[in-house]
C-alpha positions in Angstrom: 23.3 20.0 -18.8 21.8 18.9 -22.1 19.4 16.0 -23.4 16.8 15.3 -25.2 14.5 12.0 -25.1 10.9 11.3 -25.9 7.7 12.8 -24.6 6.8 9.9 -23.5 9.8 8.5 -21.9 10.2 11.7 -19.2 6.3 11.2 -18.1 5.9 8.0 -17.3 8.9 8.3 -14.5 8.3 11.8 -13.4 4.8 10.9 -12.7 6.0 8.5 -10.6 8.2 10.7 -8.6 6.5 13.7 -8.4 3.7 11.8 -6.2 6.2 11.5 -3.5 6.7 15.7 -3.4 4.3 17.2 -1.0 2.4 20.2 -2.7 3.4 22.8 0.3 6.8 22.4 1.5 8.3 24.7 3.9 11.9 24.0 2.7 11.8 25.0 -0.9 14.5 22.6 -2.3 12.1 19.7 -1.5 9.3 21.1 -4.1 11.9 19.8 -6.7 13.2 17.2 -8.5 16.4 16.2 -9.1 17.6 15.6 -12.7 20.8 14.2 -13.4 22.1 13.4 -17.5 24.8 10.7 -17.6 25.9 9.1 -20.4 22.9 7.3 -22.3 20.1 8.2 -19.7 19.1 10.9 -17.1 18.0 9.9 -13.7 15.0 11.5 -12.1 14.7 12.0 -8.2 12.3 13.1 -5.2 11.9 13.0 -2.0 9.8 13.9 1.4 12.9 12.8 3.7 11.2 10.0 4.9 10.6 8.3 1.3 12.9 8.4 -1.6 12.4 7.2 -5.3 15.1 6.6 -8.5 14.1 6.5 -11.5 16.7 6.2 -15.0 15.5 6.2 -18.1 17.1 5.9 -21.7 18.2 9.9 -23.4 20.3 11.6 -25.8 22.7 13.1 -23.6 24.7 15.9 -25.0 26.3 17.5 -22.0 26.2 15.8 -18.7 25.0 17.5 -15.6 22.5 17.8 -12.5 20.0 20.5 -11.6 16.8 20.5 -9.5 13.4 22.1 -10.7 9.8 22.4 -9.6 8.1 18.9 -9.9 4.6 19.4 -10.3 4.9 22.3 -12.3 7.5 20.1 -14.9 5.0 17.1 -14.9 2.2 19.5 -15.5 4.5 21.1 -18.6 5.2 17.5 -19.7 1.6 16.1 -19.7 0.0 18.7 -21.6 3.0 18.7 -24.2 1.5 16.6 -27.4 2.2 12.8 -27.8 5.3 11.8 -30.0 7.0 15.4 -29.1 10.9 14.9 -28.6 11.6 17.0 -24.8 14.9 18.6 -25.0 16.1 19.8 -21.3 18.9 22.5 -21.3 20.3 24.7 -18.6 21.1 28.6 -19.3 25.4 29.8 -19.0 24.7 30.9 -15.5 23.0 28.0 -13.8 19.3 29.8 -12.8 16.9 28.5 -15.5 16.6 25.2 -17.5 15.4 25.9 -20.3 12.6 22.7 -21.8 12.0 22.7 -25.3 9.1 20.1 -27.2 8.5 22.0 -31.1 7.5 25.3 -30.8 6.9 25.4 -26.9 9.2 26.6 -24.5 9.4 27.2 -21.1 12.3 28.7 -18.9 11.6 27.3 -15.1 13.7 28.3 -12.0 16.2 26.1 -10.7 18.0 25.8 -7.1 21.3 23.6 -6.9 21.5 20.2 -6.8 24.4 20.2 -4.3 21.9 20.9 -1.8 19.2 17.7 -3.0 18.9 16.0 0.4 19.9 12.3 0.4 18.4 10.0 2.8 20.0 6.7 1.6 23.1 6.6 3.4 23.3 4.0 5.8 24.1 0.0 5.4 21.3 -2.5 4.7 21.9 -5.9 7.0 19.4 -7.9 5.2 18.9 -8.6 1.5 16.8 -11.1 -0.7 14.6 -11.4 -3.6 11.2 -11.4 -4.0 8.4 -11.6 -7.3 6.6 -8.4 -7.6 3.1 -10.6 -7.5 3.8 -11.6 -4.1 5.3 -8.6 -2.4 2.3 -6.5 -3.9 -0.5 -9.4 -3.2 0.8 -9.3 0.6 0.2 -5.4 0.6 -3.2 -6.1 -1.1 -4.1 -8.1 0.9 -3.4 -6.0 4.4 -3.1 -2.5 3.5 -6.9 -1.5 4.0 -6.7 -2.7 7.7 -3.4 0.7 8.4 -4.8 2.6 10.6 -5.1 6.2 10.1 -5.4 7.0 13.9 -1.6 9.0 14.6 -1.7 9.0 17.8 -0.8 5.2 17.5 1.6 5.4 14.8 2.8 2.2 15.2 -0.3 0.7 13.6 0.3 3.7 10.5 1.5 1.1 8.5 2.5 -2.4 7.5 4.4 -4.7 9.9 6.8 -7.6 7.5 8.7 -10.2 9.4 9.9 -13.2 9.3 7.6 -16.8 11.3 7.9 -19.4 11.5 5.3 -22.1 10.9 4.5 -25.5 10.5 4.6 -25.4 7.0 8.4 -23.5 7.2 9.6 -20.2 7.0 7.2 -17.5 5.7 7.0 -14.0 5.1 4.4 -12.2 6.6 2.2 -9.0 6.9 0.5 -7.7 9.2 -1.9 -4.7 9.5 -4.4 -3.5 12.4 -6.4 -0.5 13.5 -7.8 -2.1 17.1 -11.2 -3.0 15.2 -10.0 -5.2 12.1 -6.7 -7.1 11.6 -5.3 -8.6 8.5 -2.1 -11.1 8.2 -0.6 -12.5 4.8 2.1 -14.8 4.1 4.7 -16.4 1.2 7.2 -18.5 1.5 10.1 -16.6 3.0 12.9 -16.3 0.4 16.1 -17.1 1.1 18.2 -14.1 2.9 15.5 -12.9 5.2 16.2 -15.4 8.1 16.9 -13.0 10.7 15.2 -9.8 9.4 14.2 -7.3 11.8 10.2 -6.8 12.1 10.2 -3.8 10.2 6.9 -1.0 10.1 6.2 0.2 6.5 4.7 3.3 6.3 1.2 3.9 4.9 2.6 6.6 1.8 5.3 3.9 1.1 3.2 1.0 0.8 0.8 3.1 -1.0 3.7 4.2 -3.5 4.7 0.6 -4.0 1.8 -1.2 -5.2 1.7 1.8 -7.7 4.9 1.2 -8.8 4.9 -2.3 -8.9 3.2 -2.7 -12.6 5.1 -5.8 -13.8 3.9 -8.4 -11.8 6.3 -11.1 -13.5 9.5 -8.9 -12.4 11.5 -9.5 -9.8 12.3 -7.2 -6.9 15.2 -6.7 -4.7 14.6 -5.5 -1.4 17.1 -4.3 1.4 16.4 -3.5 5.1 18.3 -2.2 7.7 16.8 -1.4 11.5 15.7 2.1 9.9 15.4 1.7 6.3 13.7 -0.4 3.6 15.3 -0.5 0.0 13.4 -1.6 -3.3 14.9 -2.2 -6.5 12.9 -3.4 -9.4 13.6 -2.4 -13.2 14.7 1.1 -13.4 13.4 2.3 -10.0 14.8 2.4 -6.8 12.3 3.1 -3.9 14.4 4.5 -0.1 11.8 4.5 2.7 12.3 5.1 6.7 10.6 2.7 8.5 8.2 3.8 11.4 10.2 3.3 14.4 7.9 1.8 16.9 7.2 -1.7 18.2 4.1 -3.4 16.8 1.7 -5.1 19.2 2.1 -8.5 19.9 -0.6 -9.4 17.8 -0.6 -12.9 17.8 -3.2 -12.8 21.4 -5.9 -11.3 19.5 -6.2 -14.0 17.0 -8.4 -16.4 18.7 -7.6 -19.9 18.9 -10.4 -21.6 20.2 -13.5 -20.6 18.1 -15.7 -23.5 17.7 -18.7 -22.2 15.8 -18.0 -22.3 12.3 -20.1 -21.4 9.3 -19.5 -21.7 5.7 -21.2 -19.3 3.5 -21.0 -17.8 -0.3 -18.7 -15.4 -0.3 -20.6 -13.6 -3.3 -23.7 -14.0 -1.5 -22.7 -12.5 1.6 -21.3 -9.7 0.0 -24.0 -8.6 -1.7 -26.5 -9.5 1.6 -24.6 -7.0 3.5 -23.8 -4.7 0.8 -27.6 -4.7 0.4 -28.9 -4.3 4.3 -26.8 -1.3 5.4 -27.8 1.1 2.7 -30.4 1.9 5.5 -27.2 2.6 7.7 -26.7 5.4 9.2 -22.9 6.9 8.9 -22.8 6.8 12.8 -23.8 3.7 13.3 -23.1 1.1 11.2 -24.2 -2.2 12.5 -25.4 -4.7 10.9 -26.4 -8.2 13.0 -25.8 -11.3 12.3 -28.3 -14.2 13.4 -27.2 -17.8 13.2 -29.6 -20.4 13.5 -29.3 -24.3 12.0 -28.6 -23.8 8.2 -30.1 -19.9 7.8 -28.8 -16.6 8.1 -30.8 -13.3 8.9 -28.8 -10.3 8.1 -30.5 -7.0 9.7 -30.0 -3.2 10.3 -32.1 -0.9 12.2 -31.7 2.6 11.7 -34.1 4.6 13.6 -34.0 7.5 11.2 -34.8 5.8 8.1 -36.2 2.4 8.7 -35.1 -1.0 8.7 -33.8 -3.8 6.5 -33.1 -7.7 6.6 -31.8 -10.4 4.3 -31.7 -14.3 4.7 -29.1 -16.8 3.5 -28.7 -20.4 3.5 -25.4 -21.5 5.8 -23.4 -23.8 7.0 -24.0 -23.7 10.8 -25.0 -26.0 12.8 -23.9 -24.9 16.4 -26.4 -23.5 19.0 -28.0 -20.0 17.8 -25.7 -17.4 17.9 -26.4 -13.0 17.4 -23.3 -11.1 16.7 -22.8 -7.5 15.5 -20.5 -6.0 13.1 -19.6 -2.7 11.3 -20.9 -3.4 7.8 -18.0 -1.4 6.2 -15.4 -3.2 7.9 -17.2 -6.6 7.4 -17.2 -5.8 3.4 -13.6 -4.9 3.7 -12.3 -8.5 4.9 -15.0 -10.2 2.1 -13.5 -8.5 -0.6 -10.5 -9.7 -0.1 -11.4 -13.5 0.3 -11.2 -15.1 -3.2 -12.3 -18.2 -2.6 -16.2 -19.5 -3.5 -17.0 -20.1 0.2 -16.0 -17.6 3.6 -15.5 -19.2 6.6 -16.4 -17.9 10.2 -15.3 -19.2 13.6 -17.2 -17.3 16.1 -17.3 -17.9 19.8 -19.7 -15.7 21.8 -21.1 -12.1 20.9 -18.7 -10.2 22.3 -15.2 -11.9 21.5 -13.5 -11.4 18.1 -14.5 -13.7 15.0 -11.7 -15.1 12.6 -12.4 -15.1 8.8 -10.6 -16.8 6.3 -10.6 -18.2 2.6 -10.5 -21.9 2.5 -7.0 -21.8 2.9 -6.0 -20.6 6.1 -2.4 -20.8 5.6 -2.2 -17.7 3.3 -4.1 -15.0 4.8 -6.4 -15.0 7.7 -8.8 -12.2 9.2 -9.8 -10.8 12.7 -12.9 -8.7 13.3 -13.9 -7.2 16.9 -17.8 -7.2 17.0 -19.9 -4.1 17.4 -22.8 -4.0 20.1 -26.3 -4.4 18.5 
């Protein structure tokens, strides 16, 4: 194998998939990446074996061939190499080094065969439709810090897309819980996911996509089998397994008949809370809410450090109401709300509370309160 191409132009995609090589592998060939010189470009691969991602970019091909070398130690080679420095790649007569040439550096690394590059893509995809980046990755924003991180229920490890319907139509929607918080986003559903199977996205691959998704005005083409989610946009291709598992019915947690609602600045809140746990201690985090008519006292007691409270001016008007919350998970939901007002629909102390944006239709919030 043979090519040469810019400096610049082998970075940018093997930083993207050297993030998906783990830095201690036990099965050596999986410390690699896979480089294959076609034609007019060479096509850059890694993998895990449970996430996969393609990347082809534009090079000077001389002699066409594949080989596999260490990924982090060729991205580390390639980022220190100075800007505007023409790359060329070459592998030795006997097949055991490539040889990577930029002026007057050179380096010689080791390489293993490509014929034994695992490939986890085989496999047929039974649903396929097309999406704008800007939605796919504001559905992932907008869910993705509710993934739980407990394993031992790795069915909430990552992000649940399906299909529901709703008044409104067909949407696509996200969901993501860890027991305490849950988060749910929807689009319109696009046409050719009618029928999709409720798939679980892993927390690396969600993680990986909202990286990869730069362009927010491209396009993206995404596949799905039972097992397997496929993303195509630009010059990468991104092969995930899904998490086999069956999320929770989580529809029953979101409470339906909260009646006492209060309308407050989101900005304001934010910064009321932000402000009153600083006297939190890591272990407890708590920070109560007390609802009277029109006011808001925000307060934190912390019995190694002291106390704190803040007031605000509400929208409530129900009968008085104290609820407690963990402050980090309440500034989680807030700064995701974009709207100028949050609303709240509590119902009693201990039941959950539903937050929201002004428009509920797009993304709603559930919070499980804390004793206080």
């Amino acid at each position: 194998m043979r090519a040469t191409l810019e400096r610049a132009h082998l970075l940018k995609p093997l930083s993207h998939v050297q993030r998906v090589v783990e830095r201690r592998n036990t099965i050596p060939i999986l410390s690699n990446v896979l480089i294959r010189a076609d034609g007019a470009s060479i096509t850059l691969k890694a993998t895990d074996l449970d996430l996969e991602i393609v990347e082809t970019v534009e090079a000077a091909v001389d002699q066409p061939g594949a080989i596999t070398v260490p990924a982090h130690m060729l991205h580390d080679i390639v980022r220190k190499i100075p800007e505007g420095a023409r790359i060329s790649l070459d592998t030795n007569p006997d097949g055991s080094t490539m040889t990577l040439t930029a002026g007057r550096s050179r380096f010689a690394l080791q390489m293993l065969p490509e014929t034994d590059y695992p490939d986890i893509t085989a496999g047929e995809f039974t649903h396929r439709f097309q999406l704008a980046a800007a939605d796919f990755k504001w559905l992932i924003e907008r869910t993705q810090f509710a993934i739980s991180t407990e394993e031992t229920r790795y069915y909430l490890n990552g992000i649940y897309f399906h299909a529901a319907e709703t008044p409104d139509g067909l949407r696509l929607r996200a969901v993501a819980t860890d027991g305490h918080r849950l988060a749910q986003a929807q689009v319109t559903a696009p046409e050719g996911c009618e029928g999709m199977p409720g798939i679980i996205v892993p927390r690396k691959t969600v993680g990986e996509l909202q990286r990869l998704m730069e362009d927010p005005e491209a396009k993206l083409t995404v596949e799905l089998s039972d097992t397997k989610i496929r993303v195509t946009f630009a010059n990468v291709v991104l092969t995930s397994k899904l998490i086999d598992g069956t999320f929770p019915d989580y529809d029953r947690v979101i409470p339906k008949n909260n009646t006492k609602m209060m309308q407050v600045d989101r900005v304001d809140f934010q910064s009321a809370v932000d402000r009153v746990s600083t006297v939190s201690s890591e272990r407890g985090r708590a920070v109560k809410l007390s609802l009277g008519d029109g006011a808001l006292t925000l307060s934190v007691i912390n019995p190694d450090s002291g106390t704190a409270t803040d007031e605000l001016i509400v929208d409530f008007d129900a009968e008085p109401l104290e609820i407690g919350f963990n402050s980090k998970y309440l500034l989680d939901i807030t700064s995701q709300l974009t709207a100028e007002n949050a609303s709240f629909a509590f119902a009693d102390p201990g039941s959950p509370t539903l937050i929201h944006d002004g428009d509920a239709s797009k993304t709603l919030y559930v919070l499980m309160p804390m004793r206080v």
